[in-house]
Rosetta silent file (secondary structure, phi, psi, omega in degrees, C-alpha in Angstrom):
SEQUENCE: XXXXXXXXXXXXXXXXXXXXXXXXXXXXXXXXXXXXXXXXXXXXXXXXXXXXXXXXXXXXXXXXXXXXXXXXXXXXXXXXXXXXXXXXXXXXXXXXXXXXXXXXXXXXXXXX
SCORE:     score description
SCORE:     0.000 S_00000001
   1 L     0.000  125.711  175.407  -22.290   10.180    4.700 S_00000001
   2 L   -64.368  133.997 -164.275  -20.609   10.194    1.113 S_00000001
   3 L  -105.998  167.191 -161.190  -19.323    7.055   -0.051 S_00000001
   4 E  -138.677  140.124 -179.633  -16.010    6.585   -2.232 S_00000001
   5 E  -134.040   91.527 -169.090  -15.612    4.140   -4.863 S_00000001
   6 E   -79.185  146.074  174.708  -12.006    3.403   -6.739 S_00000001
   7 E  -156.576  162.873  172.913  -12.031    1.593  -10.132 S_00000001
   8 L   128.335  -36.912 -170.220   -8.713    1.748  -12.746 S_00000001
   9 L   -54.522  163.104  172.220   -6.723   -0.509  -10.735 S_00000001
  10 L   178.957 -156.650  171.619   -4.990   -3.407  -12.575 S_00000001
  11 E  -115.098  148.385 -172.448   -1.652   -5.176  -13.565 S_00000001
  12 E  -129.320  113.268  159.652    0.403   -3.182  -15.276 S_00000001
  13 L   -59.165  150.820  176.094    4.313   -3.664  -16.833 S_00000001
  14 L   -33.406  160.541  168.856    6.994   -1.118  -15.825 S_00000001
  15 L    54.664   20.931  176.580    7.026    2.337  -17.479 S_00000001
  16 L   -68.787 -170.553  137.221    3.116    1.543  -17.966 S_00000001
  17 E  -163.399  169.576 -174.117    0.323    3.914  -16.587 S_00000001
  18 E  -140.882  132.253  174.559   -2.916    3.433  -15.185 S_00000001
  19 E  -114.794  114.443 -173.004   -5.544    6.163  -14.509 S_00000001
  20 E  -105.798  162.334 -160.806   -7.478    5.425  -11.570 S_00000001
  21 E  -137.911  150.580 -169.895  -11.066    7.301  -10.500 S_00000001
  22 E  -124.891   74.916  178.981  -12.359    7.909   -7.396 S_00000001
  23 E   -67.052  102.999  141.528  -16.814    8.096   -7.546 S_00000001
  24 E   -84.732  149.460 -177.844  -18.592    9.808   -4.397 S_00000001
  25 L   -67.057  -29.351 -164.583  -21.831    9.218   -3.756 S_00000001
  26 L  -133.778  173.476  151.412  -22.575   12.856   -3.076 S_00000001
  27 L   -40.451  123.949  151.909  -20.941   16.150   -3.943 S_00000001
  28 L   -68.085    0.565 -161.802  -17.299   16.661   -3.190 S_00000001
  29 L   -81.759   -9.348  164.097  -17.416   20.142   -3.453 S_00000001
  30 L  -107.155   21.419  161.120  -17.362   20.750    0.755 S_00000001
  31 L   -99.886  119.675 -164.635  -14.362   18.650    1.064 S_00000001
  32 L   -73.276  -14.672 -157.080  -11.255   20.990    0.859 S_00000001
  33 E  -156.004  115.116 -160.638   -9.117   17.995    0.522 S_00000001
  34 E  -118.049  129.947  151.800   -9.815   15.113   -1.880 S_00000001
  35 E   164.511  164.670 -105.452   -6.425   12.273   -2.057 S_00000001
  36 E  -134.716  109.661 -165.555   -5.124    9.412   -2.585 S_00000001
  37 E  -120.838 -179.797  168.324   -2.941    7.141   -0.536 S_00000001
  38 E  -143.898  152.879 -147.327   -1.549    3.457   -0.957 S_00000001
  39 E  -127.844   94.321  173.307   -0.889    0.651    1.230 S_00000001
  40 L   -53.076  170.709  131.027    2.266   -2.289    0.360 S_00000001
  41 L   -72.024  125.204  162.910    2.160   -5.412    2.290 S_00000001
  42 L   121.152   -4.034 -152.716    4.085   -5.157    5.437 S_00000001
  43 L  -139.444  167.874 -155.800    4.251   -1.454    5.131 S_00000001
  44 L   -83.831  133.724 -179.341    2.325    1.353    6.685 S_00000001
  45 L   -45.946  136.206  175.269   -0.770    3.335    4.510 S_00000001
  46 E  -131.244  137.218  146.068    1.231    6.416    2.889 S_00000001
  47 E   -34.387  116.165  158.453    0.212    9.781    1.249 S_00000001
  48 E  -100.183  -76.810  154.674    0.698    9.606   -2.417 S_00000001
  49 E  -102.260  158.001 -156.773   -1.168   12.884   -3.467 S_00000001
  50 E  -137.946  138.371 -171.654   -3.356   15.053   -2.458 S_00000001
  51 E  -161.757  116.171 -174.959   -5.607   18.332   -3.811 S_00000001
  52 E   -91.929  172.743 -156.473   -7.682   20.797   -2.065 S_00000001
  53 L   -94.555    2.776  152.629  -10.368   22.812   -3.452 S_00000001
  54 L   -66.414  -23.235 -171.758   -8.468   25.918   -4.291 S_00000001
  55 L   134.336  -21.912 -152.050   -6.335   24.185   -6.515 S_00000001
  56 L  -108.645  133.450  165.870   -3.266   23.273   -4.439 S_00000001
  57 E  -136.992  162.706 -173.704   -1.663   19.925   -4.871 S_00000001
  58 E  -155.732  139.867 -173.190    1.328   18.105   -3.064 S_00000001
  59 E   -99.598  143.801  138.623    3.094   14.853   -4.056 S_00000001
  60 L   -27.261  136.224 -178.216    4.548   11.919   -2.296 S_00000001
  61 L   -62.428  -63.482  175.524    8.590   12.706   -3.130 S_00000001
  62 L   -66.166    4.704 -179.786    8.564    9.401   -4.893 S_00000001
  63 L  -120.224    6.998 -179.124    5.769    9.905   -7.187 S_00000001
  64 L   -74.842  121.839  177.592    6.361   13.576   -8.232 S_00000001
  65 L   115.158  -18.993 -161.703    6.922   14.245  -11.495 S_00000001
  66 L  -101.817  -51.080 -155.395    5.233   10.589  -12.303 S_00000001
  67 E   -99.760  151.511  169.151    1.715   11.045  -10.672 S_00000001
  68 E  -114.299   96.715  147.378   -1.513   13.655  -11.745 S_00000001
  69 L   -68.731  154.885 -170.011   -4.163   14.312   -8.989 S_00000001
  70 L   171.554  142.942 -159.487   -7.149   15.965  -10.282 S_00000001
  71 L  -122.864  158.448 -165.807  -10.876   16.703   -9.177 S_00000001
  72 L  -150.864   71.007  165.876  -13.945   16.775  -11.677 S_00000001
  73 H   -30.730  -63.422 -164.507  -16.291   18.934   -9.030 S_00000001
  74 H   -67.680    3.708  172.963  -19.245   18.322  -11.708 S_00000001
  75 H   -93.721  -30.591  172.919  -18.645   14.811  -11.624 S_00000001
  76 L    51.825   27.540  169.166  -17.979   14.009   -7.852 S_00000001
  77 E  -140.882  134.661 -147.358  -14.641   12.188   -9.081 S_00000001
  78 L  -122.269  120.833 -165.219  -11.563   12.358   -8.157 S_00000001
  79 L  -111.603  156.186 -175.780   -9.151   11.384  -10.466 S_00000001
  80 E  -111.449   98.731  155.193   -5.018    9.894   -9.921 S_00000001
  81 E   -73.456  127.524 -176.091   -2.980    9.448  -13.571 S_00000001
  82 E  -116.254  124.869  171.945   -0.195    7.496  -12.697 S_00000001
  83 E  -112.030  166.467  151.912    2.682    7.288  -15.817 S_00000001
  84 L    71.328   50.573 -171.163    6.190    6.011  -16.015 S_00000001
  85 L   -64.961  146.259  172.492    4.547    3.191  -13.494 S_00000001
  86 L  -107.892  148.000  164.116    7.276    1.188  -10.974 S_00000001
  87 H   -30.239  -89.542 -170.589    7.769   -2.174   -9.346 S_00000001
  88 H   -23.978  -30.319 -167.179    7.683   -0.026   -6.054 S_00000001
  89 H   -88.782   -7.883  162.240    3.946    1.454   -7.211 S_00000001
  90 L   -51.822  133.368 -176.153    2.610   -1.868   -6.423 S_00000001
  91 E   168.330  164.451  138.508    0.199   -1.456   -3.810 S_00000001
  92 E   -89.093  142.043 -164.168   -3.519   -0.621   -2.628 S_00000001
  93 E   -90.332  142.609 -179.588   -4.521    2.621   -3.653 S_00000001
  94 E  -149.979  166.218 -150.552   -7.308    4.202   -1.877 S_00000001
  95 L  -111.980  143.701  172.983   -9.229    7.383   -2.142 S_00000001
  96 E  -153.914  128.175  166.733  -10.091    9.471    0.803 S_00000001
  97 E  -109.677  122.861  176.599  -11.924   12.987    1.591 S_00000001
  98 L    94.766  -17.841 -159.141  -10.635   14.850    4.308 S_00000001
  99 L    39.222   47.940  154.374   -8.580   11.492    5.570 S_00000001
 100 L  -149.057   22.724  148.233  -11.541   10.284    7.449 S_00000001
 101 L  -151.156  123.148 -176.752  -13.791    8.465    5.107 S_00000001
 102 E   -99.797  136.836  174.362  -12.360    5.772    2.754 S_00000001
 103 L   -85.516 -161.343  151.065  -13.102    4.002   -0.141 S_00000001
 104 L     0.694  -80.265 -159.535  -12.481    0.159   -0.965 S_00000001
 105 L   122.541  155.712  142.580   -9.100    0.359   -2.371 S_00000001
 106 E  -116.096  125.524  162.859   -7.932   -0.697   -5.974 S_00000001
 107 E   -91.418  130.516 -170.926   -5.338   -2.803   -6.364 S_00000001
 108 E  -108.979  129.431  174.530   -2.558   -1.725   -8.797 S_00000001
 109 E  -138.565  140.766 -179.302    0.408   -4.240   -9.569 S_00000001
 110 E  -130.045  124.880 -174.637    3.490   -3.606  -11.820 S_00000001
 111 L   175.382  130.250 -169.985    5.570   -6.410  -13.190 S_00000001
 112 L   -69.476    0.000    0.000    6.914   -7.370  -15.983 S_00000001
């Protein structure tokens, strides 16, 4: 089974970015759907983005326009640029193919 590894995370001030990477142990290239969710405390794991292997990507409402998903088939990593970073983007971020096998998490924090 392919394993997922997040690195990138950190603390960050407002209006920052952070580009975080997502390493499988094996090819991604039979997962149609490589992406990236994040978890607050107190609050429920949410889709932030997402990108299937045609090409097609779809954003969390609050991160569109902010956030980059993006897959490096030759590479097996899948990567999320996050700009124009928020309070609110505090969270753990975690990587998933398919949304059944997970990595770690990276924790990302924004504050000034």
């Amino acid at each position: 089974q392919v394993q997922l590894a997040e690195s990138g995370g950190g603390l960050v001030q407002p209006g920052g970015s952070l580009r975080l990477s997502c390493a499988a142990s094996a090819s991604i290239f039979s997962f149609n759907t490589m992406g990236w969710y994040r978890q607050a405390p107190g609050k429920e794991r949410e889709l932030v983005a997402s990108t299937t292997i045609t090409g097609y990507t779809n954003y969390a409402v609050s991160v569109k326009g902010r956030f980059t998903i993006s897959r490096d088939i030759t590479a097996n990593t899948v990567y999320l640029q996050m700009n124009n970073l928020k309070p609110d983007d505090t969270a753990v971020y975690y990587c998933s193919a398919e949304g059944r096998t997970w990595g770690q998490g990276t924790q990302v924090t924004v504050s000034s």
